[in-house]
C-alpha positions as CSV (number, residue, x, y, z in Angstrom):
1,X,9.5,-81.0,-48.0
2,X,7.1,-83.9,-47.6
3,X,3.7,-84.0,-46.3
4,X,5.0,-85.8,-42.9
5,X,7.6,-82.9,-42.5
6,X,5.4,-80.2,-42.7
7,X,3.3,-81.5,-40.3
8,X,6.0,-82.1,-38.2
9,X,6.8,-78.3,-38.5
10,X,3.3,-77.0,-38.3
11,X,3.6,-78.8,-34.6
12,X,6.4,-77.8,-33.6
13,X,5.4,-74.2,-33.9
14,X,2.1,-74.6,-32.3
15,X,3.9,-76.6,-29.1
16,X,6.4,-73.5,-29.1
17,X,3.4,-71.1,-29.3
18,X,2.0,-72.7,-26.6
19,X,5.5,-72.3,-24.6
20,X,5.9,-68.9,-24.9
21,X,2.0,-68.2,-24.0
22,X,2.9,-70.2,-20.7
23,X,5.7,-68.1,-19.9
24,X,4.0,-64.7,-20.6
25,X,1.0,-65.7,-18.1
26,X,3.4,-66.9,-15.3
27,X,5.4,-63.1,-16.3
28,X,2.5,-61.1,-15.6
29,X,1.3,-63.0,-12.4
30,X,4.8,-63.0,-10.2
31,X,5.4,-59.3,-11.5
32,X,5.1,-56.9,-9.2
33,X,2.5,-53.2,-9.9
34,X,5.0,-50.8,-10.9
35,X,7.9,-53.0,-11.1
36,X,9.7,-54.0,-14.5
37,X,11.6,-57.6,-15.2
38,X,15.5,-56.7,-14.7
39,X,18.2,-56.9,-17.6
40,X,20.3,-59.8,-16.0
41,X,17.2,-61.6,-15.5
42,X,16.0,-61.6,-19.2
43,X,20.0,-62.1,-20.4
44,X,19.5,-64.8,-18.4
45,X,16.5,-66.6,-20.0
46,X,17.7,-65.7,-23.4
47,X,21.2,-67.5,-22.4
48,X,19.3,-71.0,-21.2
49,X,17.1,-70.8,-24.9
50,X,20.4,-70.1,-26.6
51,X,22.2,-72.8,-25.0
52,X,18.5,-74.7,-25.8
53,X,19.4,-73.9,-29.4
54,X,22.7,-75.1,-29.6
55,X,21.6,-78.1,-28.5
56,X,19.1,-78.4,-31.1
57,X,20.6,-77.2,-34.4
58,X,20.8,-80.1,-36.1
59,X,17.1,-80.4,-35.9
60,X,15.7,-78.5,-39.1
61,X,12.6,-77.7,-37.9
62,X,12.7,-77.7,-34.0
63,X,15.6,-75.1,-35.1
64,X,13.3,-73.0,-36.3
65,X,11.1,-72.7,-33.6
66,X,13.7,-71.6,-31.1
67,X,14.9,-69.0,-33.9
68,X,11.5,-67.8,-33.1
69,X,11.9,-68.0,-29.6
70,X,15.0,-65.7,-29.9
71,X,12.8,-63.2,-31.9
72,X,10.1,-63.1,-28.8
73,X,12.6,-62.5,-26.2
74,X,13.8,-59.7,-28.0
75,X,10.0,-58.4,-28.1
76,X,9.6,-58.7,-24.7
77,X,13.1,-57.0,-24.1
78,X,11.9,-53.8,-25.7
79,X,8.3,-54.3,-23.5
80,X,10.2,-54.1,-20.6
81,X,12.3,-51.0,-21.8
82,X,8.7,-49.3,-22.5
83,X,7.0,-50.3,-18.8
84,X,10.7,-49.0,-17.4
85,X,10.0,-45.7,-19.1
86,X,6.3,-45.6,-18.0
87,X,7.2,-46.2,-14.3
88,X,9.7,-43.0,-14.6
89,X,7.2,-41.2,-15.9
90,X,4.6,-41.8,-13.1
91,X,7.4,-40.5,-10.7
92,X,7.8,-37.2,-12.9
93,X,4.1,-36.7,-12.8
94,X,4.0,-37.6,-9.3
95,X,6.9,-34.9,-8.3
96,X,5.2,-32.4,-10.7
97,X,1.6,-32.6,-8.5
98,X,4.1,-32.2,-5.2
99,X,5.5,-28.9,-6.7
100,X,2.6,-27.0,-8.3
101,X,0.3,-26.2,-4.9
102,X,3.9,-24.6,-3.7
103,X,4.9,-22.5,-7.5
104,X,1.9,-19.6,-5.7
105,X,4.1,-19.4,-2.6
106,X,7.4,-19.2,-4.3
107,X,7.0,-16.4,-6.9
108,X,4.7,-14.3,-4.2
109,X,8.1,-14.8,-2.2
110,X,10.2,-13.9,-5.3
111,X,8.1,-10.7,-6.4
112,X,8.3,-9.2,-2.5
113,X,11.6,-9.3,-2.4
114,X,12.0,-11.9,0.8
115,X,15.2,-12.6,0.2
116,X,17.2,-14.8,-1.8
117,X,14.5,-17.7,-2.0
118,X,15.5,-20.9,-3.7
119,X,13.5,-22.0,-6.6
120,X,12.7,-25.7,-6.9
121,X,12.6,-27.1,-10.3
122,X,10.2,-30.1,-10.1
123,X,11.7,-31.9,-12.7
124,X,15.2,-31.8,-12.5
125,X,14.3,-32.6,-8.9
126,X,12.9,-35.9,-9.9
127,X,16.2,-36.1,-11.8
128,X,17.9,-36.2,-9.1
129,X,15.9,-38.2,-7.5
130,X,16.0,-41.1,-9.8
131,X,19.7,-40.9,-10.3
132,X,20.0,-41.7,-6.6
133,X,17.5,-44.7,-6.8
134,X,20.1,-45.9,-9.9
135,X,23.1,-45.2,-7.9
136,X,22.5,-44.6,-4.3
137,X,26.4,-44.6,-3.7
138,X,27.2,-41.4,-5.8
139,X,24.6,-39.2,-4.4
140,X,27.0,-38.2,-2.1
141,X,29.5,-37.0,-4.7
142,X,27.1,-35.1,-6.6
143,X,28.8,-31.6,-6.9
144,X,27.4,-28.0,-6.0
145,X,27.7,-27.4,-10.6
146,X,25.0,-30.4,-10.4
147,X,22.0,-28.7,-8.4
148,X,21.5,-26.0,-10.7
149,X,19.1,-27.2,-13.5
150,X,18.8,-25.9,-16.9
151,X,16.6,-23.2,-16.4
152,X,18.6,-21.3,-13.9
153,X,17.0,-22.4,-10.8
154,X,18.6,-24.0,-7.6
155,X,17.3,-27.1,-6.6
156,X,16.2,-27.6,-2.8
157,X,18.2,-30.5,-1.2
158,X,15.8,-31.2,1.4
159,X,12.3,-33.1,1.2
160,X,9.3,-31.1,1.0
161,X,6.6,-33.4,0.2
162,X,5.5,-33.6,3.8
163,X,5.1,-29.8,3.5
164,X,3.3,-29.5,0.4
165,X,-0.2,-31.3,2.0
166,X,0.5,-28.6,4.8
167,X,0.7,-25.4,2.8
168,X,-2.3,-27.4,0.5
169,X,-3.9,-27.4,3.5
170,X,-3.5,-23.7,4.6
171,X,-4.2,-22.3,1.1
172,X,-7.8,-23.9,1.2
173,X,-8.4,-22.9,4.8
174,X,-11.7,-20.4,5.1
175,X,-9.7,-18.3,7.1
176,X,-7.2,-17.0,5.2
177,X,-9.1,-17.0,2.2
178,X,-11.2,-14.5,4.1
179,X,-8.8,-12.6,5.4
180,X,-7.0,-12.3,2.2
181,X,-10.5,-11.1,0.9
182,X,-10.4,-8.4,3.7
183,X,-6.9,-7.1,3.1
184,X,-8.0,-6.4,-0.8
185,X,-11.1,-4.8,0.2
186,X,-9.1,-2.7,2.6
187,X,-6.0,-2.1,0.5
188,X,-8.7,-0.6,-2.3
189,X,-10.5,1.7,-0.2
190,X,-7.8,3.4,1.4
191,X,-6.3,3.9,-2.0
192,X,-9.5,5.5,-3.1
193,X,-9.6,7.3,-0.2
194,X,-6.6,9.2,-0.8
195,X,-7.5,9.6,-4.2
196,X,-10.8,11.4,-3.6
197,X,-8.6,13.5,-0.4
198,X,-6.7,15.1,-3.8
199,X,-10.1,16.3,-5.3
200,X,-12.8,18.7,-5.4
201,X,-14.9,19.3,-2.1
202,X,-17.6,16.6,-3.3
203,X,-15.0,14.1,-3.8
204,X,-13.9,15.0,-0.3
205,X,-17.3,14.5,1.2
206,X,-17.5,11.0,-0.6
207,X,-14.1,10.1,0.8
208,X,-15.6,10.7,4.5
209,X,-18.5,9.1,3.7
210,X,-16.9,5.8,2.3
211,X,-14.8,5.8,5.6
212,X,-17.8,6.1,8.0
213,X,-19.4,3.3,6.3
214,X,-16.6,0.8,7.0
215,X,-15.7,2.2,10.5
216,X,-16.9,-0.3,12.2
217,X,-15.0,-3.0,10.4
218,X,-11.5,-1.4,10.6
219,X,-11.6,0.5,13.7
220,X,-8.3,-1.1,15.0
221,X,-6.1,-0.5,11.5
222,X,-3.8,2.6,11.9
223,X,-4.2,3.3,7.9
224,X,-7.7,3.7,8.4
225,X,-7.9,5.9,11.2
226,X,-5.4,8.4,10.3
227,X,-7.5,8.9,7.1
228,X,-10.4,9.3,9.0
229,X,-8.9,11.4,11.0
230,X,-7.4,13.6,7.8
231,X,-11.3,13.7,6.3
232,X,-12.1,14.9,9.3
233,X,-9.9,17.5,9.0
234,X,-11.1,18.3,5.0
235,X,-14.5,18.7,6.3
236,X,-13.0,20.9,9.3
237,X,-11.8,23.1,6.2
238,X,-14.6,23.7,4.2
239,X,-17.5,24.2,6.9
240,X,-18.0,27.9,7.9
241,X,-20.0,26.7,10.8
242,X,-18.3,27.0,14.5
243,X,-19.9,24.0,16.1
244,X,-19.6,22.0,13.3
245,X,-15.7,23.1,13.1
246,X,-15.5,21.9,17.0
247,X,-17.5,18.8,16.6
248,X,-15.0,17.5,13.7
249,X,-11.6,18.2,15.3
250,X,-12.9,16.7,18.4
251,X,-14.2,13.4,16.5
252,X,-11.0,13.8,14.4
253,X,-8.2,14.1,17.3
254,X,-9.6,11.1,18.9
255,X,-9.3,8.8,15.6
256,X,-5.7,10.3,15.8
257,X,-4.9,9.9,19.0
258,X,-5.8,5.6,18.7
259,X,-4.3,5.3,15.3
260,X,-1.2,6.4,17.4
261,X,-2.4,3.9,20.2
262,X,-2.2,1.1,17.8
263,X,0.7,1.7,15.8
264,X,3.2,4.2,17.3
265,X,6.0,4.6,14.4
266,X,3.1,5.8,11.5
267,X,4.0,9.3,10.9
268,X,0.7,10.2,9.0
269,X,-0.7,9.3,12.6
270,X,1.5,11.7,14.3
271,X,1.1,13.9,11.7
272,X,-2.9,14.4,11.9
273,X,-2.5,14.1,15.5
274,X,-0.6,17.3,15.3
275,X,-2.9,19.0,13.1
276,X,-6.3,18.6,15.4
277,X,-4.0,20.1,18.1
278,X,-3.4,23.2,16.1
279,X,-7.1,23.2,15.1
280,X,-8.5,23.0,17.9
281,X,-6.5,25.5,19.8
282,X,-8.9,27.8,18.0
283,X,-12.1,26.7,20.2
284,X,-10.2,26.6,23.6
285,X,-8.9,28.7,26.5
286,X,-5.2,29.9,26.7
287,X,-4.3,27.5,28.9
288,X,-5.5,24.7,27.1
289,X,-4.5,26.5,24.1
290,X,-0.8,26.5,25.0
291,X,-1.1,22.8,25.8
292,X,-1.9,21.9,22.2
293,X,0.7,23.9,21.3
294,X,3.2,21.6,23.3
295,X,1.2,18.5,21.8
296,X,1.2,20.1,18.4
297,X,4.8,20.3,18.6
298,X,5.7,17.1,20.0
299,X,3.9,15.1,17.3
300,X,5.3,16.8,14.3
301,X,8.8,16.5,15.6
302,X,8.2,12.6,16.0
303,X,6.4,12.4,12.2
304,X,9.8,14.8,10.8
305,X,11.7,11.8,12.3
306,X,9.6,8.7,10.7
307,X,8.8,10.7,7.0
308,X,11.7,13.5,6.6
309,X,11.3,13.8,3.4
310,X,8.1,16.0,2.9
311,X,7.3,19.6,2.9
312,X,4.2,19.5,4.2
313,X,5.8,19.0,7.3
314,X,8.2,21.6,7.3
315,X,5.5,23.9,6.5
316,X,3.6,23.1,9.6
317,X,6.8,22.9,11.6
318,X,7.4,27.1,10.5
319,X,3.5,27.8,11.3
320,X,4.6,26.7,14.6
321,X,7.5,28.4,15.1
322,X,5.9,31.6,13.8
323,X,3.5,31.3,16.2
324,X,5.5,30.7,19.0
325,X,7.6,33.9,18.1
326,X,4.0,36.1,18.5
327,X,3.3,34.9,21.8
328,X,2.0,37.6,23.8
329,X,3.4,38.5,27.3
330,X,0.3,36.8,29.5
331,X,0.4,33.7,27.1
332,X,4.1,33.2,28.2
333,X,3.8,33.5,31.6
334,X,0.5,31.0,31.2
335,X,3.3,28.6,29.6
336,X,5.5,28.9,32.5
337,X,3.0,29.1,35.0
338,X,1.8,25.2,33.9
339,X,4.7,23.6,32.3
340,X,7.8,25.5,34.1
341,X,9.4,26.5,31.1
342,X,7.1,28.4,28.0
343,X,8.1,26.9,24.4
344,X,11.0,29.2,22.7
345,X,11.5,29.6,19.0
346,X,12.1,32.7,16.7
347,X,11.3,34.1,13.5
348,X,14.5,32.8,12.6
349,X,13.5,29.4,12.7
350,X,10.4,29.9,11.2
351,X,12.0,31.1,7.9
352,X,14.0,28.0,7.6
353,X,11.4,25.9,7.7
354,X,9.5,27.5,5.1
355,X,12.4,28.0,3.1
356,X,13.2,24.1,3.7
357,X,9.7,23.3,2.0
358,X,10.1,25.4,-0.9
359,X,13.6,23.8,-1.4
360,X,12.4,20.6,-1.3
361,X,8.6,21.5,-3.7
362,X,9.5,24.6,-5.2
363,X,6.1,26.7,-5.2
364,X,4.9,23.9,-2.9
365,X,1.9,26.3,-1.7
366,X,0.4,30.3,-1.8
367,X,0.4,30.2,2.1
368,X,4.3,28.9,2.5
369,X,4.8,32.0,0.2
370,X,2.7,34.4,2.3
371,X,4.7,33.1,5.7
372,X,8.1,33.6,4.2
373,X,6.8,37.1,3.3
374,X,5.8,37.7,7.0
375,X,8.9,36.4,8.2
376,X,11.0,38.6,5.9
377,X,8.9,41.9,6.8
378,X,9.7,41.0,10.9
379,X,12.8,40.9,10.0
380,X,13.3,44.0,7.8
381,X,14.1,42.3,4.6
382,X,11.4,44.4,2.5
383,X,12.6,43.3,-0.8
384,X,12.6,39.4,-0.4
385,X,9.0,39.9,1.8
386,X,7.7,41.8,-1.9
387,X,9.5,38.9,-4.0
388,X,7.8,36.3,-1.1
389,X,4.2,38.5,-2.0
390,X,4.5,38.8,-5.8
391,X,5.3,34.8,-6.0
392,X,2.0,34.1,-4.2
393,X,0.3,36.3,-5.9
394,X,1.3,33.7,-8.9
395,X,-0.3,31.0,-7.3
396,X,-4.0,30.4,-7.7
397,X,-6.3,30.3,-4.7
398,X,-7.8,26.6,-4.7
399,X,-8.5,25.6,-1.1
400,X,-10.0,27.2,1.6
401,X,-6.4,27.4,3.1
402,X,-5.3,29.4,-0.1
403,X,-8.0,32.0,0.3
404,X,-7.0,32.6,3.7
405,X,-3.8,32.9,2.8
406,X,-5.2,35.4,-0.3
407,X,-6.5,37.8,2.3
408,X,-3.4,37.8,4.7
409,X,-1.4,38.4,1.1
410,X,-3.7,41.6,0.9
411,X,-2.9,43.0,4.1
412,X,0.6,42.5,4.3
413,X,1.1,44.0,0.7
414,X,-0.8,47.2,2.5
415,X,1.9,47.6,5.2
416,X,4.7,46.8,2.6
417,X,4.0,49.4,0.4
418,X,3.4,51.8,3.3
């Protein structure tokens, strides 16, 4: 090739350099952010520079410019392939920021059981989503097989974007963050509460304690009174002193009596209600007596009906019955005299009750053993009353209840043996 023809070449390939810089400036200025040069237009421009180099074969070296045209377009084919790819990838991160402040909400929802929620997968979501930009007609056909993803989880049809700033929104918020603060703190102490309630007397005392401290702050929870109302009734038990005995069932009845106030179908309420009746029926006249009796009763039938499934209150139900079955003569005609008709019951009854607790806890307590006794000596069974006996006897005294119970043992083994 001479001299003259390679500088004709050299030119030619600076003028098409020159081209192609011109068309890649005007590119970048009429596209759009975010948008990416379609596929017809670019066949397009690669059709007019083929036709271009049809034209122009028999020209060696203006040829071979255009071949290097050819070899551009094709670059800037695969450039737009890449910003194609890099919009869809905005949207997927874009969805994926939508769905995360909401993930907190949905597996709460998931773990407590509220129903069958829908899970959203973010990014088969966006999917979906894109598929329906491509083709906008065949969104409606997609079938029901389509909106479960891979992961096992059912896509939500509707939009939620609106809703994630919401729920954003009410996740920051100072008040539920405090009032979730409160719930934990509350949620603890009553659990430690009832632990220290299964302890020794100190750990009883400490229960009390941690409950006067926070009275103030939970004075309208149910949960919390009734356990107030229970430590009340621990320190009831171990006090010898009369006044302080009075002073606690008073305190403790009234904590009963507004846990019931505020939440009427808690049968620990009821329950505890039931018991500062029955305690303090030991500091008041007959007549006021026998009304606590009638209050006693009507509580425990009402927590027997909410929580039938423990002992503790069939026990209670057979001290009750027992006790009604030893009325004296003036104490019944009190009964009539203020509420027309005395409260009935029978040794009878009594006896199922405490036979009902030990069916459901066998050896449930030393005093349900010493009341079946009783029951079987009133009613002249003498052998099950000494079985009744030798079982408590098996039964170590704990509680002040079970010492009590230790000494009525001792008596009524006296008048068995007799």
């Amino acid at each position: 090739m001479s001299h003259f023809e390679n500088k004709g070449l050299i030119l030619g390939i600076m003028a098409g350099t020159a081209g192609i810089s011109l068309f890649l400036i005007w590119y970048h200025k009429i596209r759009k952010p975010g948008a990416a040069v379609s596929a017809p237009a670019l066949l397009a421009v690669g059709k007019r520079f083929d036709a271009l180099g049809l034209q122009n074969e028999a020209r060696g070296e203006q040829g071979a410019v255009l071949a290097l045209h050819g070899r551009q377009l094709q670059i800037l084919d695969k450039l737009n392939g890449l910003l194609v790819s890099v919009d869809e990838l905005k949207r997927e991160v874009k969805f994926l920021k939508e769905a995360l402040p909401k993930l907190e909400a949905l597996v709460r929802a998931e773990l407590q059981g509220k129903g069958a929620a829908q899970r959203v997968s973010p990014s088969h979501r966006a999917t979906r989503r894109r598929r329906a930009e491509a083709a906008p007609g065949a969104a409606e056909a997609t079938s029901s097989e389509e909106a479960e993803s891979e992961g096992g989880y059912i896509t939500a049809h509707t939009d939620t974007e609106g809703e994630s700033e919401e729920e954003k929104g009410w996740m920051k918020s100072p008040d539920v963050v405090v009032r979730l603060e409160e719930e934990k703190e509350l949620f603890n102490l009553l659990q430690q509460a009832d632990s220290l309630h299964k302890g020794s007397e100190d750990d009883k005392k400490e229960s009390f304690r941690l409950l006067l401290e926070k009275e103030d702050k939970y004075e309208n929870c149910a949960g919390f009174l009734w356990r107030v109302a229970r430590a009340y009734g621990d320190l009831f038990e171990m006090t010898t002193d009369a006044e302080e005995k009075k002073k606690y069932v008073t305190d403790g009845k009234i904590k009963a009596e507004k846990a019931i106030q505020l939440d009427a179908r808690n049968a620990e309420s009821h329950q505890w209600f039931a018991i500062m009746c029955g305690y303090m029926s030991q500091f008041e006249s007959v007549q006021n007596k026998i009304r606590n009796g009638y209050l006693f009763k009507e509580h425990l039938d009402k927590a027997i009906e909410l929580k039938p499934q423990d002992p503790f209150l069939y026990y209670l139900n057979g001290r009750w019955c027992y006790s009604v079955a030893q009325l004296s003569w003036i104490e019944k005609k009190v009964a009539a005299a203020l509420f027309g008709t005395p409260p009935t019951s029978t040794v009878e009854e009594a006896l199922q009750n405490f036979l009902k607790a030990e069916e459901m806890c066998p050896g449930y307590s030393k005093s349900n053993y010493v009341y079946l006794a009783k029951c079987y000596k009133d009613l002249g069974q003498k052998n099950n009353a000494l079985k009744c006996c030798d079982s408590a006897l098996s039964v170590l005294s704990v509680t002040n209840e079970d010492k009590e119970a230790q000494k009525d043992l001792e008596a009524l083994l006296l008048t068995l043996k007799l």
